[in-house]
N, C-alpha and C positions, 0 to 999 in steps of 0.2 A: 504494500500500500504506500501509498505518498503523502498520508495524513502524519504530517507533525504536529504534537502534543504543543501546546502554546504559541503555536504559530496560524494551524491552520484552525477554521468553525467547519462543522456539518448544519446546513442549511434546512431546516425544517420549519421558518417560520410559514410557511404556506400552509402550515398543518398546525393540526388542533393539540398540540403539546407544548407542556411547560418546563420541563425536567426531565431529567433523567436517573437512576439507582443500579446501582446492581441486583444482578436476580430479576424476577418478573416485575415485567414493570404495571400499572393501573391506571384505567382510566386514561390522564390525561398528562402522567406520565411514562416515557420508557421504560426498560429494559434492556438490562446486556448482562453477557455472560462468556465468560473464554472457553473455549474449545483447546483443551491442553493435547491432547492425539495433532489437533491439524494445525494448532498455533493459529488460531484467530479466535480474536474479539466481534460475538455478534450482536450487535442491535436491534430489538422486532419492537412492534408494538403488542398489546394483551392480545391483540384479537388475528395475529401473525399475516397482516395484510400485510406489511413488507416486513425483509430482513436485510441490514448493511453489514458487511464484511468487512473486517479491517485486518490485516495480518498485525498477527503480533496477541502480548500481552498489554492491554492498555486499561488503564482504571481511569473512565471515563470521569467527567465532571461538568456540568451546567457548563463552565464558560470554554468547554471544548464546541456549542452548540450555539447556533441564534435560534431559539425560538419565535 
């Protein structure tokens, strides 16, 4: 992936979320969770309408995001 930690945002103000946690996320918060077998960090919403992929281990955070 090409997402640097404090550098780069993921762009989801078009959408109905505020935040983000690790583990399942709610509502009208995300979710994410690492995949330690394939080395990536995924992102889904509760309802797994989409998922984003990010290689690596990352512990996401609000200001990695615009909502």
């Amino acid at each position: 992936t090409d997402f640097t930690q404090g550098e780069d945002s993921i762009n989801f103000s078009n959408l109905n979320f505020t935040a983000i946690q690790a583990g399942e996320g709610s509502g009208d918060v995300l979710g994410y969770s690492y995949d330690q077998e394939s080395d990536i960090t995924i992102i889904e919403d509760i309802n797994s309408d989409f998922v984003v992929r990010l290689t690596g281990k990352i512990d996401l955070t609000d200001s990695d995001f615009d909502f």
